[in-house]
FIMAR-79667 format. One record per residue (C-alpha): x, y, z. Coordinates in nm, 2 decimals, always signed. Each point is the difference from the previous one (the first is absolute). Layout:
# residues N
   east  north     up
      X      Y      Z
...
This chain:
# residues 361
   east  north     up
  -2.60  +9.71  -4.80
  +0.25  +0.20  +0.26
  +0.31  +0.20  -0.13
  +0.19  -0.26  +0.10
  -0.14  -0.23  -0.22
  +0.06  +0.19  -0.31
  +0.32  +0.05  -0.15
  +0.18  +0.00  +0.33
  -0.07  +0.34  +0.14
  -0.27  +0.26  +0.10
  +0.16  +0.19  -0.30
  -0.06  -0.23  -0.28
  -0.35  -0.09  +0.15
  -0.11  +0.35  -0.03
  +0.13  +0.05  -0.36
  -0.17  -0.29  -0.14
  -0.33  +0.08  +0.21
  +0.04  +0.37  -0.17
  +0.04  -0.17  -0.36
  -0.28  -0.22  +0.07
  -0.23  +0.29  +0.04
  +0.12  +0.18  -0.24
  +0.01  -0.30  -0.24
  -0.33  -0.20  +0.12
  -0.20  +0.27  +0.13
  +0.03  -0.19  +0.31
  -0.15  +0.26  +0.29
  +0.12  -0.18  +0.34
  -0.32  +0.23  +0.15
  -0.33  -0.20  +0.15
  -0.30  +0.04  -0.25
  -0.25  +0.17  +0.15
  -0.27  -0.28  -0.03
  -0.01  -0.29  +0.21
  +0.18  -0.21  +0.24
  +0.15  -0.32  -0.07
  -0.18  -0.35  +0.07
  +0.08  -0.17  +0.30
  +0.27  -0.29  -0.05
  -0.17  -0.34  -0.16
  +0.11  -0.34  +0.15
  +0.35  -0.12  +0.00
  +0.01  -0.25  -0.29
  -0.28  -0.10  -0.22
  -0.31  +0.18  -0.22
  -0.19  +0.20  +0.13
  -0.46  -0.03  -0.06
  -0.10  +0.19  -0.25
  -0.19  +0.22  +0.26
  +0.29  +0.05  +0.24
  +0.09  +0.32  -0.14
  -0.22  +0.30  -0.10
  +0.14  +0.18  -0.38
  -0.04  +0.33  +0.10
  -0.23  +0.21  -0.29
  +0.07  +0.32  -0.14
  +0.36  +0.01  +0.07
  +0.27  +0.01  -0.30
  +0.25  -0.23  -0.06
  +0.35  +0.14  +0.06
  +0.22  +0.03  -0.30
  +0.37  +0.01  -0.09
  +0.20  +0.03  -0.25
  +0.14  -0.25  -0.22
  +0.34  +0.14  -0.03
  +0.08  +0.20  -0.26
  -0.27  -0.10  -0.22
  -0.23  +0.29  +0.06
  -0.30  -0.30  +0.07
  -0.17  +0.03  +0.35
  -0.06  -0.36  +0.15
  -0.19  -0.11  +0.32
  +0.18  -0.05  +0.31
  -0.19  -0.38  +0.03
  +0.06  -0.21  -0.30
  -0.16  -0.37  -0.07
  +0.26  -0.27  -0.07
  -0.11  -0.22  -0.28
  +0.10  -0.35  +0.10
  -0.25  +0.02  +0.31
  -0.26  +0.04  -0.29
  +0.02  -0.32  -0.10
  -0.05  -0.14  +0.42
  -0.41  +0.08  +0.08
  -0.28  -0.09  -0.28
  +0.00  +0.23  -0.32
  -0.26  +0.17  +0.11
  +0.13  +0.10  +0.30
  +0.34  +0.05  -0.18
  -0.25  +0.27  -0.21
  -0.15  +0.14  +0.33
  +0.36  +0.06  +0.13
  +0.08  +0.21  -0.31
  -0.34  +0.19  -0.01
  -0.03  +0.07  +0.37
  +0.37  +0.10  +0.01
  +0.00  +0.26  -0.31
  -0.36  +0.13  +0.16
  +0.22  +0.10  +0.28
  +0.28  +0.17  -0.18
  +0.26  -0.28  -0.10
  +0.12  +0.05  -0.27
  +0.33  -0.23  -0.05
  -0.03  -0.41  -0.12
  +0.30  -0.21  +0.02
  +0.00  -0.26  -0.19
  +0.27  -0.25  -0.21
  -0.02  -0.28  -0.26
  +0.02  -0.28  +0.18
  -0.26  +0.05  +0.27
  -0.16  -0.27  +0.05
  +0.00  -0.13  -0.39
  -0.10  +0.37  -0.09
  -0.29  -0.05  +0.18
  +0.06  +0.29  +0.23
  +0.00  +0.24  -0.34
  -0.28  -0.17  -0.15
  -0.20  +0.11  +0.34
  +0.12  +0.34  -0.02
  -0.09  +0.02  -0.37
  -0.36  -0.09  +0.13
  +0.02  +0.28  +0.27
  +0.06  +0.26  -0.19
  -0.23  -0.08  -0.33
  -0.27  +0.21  +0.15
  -0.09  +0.31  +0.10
  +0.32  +0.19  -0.15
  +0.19  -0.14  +0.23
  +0.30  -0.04  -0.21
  +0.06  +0.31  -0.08
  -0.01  +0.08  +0.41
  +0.25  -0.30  +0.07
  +0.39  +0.03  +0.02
  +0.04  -0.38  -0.12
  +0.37  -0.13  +0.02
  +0.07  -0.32  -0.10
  +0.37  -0.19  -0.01
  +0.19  -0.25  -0.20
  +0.24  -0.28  +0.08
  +0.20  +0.01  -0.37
  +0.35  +0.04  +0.07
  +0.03  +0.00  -0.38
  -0.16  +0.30  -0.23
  -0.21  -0.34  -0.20
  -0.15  -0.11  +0.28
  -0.06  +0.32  +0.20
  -0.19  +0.11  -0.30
  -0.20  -0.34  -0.04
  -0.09  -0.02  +0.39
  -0.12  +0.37  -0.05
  -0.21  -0.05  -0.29
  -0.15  -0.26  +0.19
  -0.05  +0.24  +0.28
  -0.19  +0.28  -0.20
  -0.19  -0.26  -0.16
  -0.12  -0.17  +0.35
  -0.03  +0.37  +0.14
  -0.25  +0.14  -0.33
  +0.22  +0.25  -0.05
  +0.25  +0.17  -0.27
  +0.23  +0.14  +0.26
  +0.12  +0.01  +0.40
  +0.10  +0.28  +0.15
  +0.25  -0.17  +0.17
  +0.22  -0.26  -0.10
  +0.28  -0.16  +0.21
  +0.27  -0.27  +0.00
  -0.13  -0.30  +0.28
  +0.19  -0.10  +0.26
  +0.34  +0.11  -0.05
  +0.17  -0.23  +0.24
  +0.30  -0.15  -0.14
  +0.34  +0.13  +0.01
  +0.06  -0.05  -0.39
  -0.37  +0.17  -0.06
  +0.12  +0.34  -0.08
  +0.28  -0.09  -0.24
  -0.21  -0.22  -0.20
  -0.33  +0.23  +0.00
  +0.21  +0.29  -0.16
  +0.21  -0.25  -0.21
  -0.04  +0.02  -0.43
  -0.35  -0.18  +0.01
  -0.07  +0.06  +0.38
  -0.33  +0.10  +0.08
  +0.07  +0.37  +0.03
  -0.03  +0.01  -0.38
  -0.35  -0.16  +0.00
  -0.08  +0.26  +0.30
  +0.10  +0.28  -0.23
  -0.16  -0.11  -0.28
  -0.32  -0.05  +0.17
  +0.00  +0.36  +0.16
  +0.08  +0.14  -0.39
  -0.28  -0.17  -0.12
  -0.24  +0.11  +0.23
  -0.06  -0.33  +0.21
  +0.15  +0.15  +0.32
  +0.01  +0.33  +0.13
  +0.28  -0.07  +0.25
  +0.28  -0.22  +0.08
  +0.13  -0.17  +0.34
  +0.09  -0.31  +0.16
  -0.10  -0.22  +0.31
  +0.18  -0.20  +0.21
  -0.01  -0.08  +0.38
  +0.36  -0.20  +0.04
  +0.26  +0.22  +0.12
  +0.09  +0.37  +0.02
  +0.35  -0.08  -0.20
  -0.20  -0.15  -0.29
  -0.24  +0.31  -0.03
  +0.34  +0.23  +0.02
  +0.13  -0.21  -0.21
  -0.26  +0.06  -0.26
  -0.04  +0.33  +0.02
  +0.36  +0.03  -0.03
  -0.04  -0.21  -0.32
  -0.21  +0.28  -0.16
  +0.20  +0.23  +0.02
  +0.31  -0.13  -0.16
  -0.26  -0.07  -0.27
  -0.14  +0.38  +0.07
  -0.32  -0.10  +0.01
  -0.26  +0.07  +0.33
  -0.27  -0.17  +0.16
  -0.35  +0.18  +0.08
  -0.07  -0.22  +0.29
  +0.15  -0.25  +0.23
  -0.20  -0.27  +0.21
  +0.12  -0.15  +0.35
  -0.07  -0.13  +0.30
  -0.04  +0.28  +0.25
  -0.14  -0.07  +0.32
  +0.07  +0.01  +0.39
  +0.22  -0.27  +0.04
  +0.21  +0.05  -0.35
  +0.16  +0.38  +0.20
  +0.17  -0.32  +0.23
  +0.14  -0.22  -0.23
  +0.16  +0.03  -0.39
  -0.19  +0.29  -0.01
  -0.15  +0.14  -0.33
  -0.09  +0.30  +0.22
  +0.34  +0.07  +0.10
  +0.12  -0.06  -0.33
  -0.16  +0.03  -0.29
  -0.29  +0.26  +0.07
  +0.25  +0.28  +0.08
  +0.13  -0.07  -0.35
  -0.33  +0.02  -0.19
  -0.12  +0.33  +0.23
  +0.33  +0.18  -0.17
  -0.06  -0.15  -0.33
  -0.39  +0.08  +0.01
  -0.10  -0.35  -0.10
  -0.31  -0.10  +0.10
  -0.01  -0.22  +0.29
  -0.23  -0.27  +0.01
  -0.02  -0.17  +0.35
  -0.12  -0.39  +0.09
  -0.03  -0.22  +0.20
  -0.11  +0.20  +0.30
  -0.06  -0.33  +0.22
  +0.24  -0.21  -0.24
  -0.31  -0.24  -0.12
  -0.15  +0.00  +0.32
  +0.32  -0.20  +0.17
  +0.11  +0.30  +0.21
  -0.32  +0.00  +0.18
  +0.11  -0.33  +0.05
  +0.24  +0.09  +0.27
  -0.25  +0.12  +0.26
  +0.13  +0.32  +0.05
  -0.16  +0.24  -0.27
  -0.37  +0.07  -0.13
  -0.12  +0.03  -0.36
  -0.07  +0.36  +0.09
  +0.34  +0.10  +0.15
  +0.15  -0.18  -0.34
  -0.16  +0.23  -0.23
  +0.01  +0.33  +0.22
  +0.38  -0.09  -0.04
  +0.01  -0.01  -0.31
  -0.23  +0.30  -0.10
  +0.20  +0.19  +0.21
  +0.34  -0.08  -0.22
  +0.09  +0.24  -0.31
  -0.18  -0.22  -0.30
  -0.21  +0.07  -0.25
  -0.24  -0.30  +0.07
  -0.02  -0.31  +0.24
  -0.10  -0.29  -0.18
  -0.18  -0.23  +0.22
  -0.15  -0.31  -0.06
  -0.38  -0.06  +0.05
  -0.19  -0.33  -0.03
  -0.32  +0.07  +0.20
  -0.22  +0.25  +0.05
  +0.11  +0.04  +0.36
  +0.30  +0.06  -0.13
  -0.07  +0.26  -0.21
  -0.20  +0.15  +0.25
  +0.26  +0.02  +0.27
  +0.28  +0.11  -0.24
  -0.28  +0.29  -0.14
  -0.07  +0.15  +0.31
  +0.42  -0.01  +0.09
  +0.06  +0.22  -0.26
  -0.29  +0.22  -0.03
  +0.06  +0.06  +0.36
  +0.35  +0.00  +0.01
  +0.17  +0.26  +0.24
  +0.41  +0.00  +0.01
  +0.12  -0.15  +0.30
  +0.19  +0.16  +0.26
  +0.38  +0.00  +0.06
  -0.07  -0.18  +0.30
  -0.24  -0.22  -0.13
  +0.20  -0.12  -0.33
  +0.33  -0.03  +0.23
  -0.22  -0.22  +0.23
  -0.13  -0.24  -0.26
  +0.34  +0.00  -0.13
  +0.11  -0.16  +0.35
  -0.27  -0.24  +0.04
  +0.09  -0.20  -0.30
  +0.36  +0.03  -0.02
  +0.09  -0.33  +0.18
  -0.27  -0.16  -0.23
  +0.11  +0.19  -0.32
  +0.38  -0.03  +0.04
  +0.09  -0.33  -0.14
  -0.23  +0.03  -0.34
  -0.21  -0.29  +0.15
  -0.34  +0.17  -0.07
  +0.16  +0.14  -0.35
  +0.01  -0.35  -0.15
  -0.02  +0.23  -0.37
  +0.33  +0.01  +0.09
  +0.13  -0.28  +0.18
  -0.12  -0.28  -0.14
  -0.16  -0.09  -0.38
  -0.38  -0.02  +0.13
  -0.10  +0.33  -0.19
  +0.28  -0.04  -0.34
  -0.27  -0.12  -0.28
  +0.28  +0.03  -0.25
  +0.21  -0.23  +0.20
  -0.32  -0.20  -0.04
  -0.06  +0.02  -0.32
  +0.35  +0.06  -0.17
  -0.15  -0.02  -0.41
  -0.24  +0.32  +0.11
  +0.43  +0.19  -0.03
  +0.00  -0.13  -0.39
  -0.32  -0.06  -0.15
  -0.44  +0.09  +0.05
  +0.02  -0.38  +0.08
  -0.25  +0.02  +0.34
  +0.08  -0.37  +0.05
């Protein structure tokens, strides 16, 4: 991102760049190791071959906020999980924690929990568990059934407790309100975090800047505060309703832990013919987060996003400022954002009983 681009002025840019490192550990500096791949094709998966996973390099790390945890800059999303064959879905775990990744996104619903029942699998060997930062999320907009649809969750995921726990897809205007309402699903949050079955708290949601404000504005007239937010930062959000522009500075002066996705918004913004895989997450490394959460349903996939990040080098000024150009006619309407433009990626909207009850369907 360029100065301009956050809060307004060269000024504010640099303060929240100075929390950010302060706050994240985020060092702006090159590694020493490596160079990054060459750009993959516009649009589609890469072969499984296409990229080499460099060996003997370590996963960069960040930190989650104020939590005093350490997570990897690469995170798995959890509904992809459920895409490719389990066993792959098992491969992409293994492969992916052999090379330093430690952060799994997952949430409830994914595809009929089959996305945490995958996971579970993944991590039943080898100790793996105790090396995974698992998050998982629920829909409950209620404290009943935010506890049901998580006890569901540990259940499918083998496990007594998540380290992270978060509120899905806060994308309604009246979500706040009724989340931190008598009964709201803040209680059953609390709760869960008192009796050991979380570690921390946060929310998701990939609507609009305003609503993520609006919820963190929500907390504090309740004084209570988030570990973590999740939302869509990418290359063509800085352009339009921008979470960037609005919301991260927020979270880098509250030190809440930012958790990035959507770095190629599903795959549709490589739609647009103007922006590689590559350049997508190099973006979105390059931004103040404590993780990007990218999803990954194929072993090329996984390869490609693997050697991105344990080859990732900052871009330049020039560089970023020149990516920036290229897609701003593309990015400017939201047409490649469809999270936020249309309904396509709303699974609540969907699936409006998943708000009251642990009814899947």
């Amino acid at each position: 991102m360029d100065e301009e681009r956050c809060g307004g002025s060269r000024r504010t840019f640099l303060k929240v760049i100075g929390a950010a490192v302060v706050m994240l550990g985020w060092d702006p500096r090159p590694p020493s190791h490596g160079s990054a791949p060459p750009a993959g094709p516009i649009g589609g998966g890469p072969a499984p071959d296409a990229y080499r996973v460099p060996t003997g390099v370590k996963m960069p790390m960040r930190r989650l906020g104020r939590t005093g945890v350490e997570v990897s800059l690469m995170g798995v999303g959890g509904w992809h999980l459920g895409v490719p064959s389990e066993a792959d879905a098992v491969r992409i775990v293994h492969e992916a924690m052999d090379h330093g990744v430690t952060f799994f996104d997952n949430c409830w619903d994914y595809n009929g929990g089959e996305s945490e029942r995958r996971l579970a699998t993944a991590l039943s060997t080898g100790g793996r568990r105790d090396r995974a930062f698992v998050m998982t999320k629920v829909d409950g907009r209620t404290a009943a059934a935010a506890s049901a649809q998580l006890d569901e969750s540990l259940r499918r995921l083998r496990t007594d407790h998540v380290d992270l726990l978060q509120i899905h897809e806060v994308i309604r205007e009246s979500d706040p309100a009724r989340v931190f309402a008598p009964g709201g699903a803040i209680e059953a949050l609390v709760r869960a975090r008192e009796v050991g079955k979380t570690r921390f708290l946060g929310f998701t949601g990939h609507k609009s800047p305003a609503i993520h404000l609006a919820m963190l504005e929500e907390a504090r007239r309740h004084h209570f505060r988030f570990d973590t937010v999740q939302m869509p930062l990418n290359v063509m959000d800085a352009e339009y309703d921008s979470f960037q522009k609005r919301v991260l500075p927020v979270l880098l002066k509250e030190n809440i832990g930012v958790l990035g996705m959507k770095p190629m918004g599903s795959g549709v913004l490589l739609e647009s013919g103007v922006v590689s895989a590559v350049e997508c997450l190099r973006y979105a490394f390059g931004l103040p987060v404590s993780v990007v959460i990218t999803g990954i349903d194929s072993i090329g996939v996984l390869h490609q996003d693997l050697a991105s990040a344990l080859t990732y080098e900052p871009m330049t000024r020039s560089d970023r400022q020149g990516l920036l150009a290229r897609v701003a006619s593309a990015a400017k309407r939201g047409e490649y954002e469809q999270y936020k433009t249309t309904d396509r990626f709303d699974s609540t909207r969907a699936h409006p009983q998943w708000l009251d009850s642990a009814r899947m369907k």
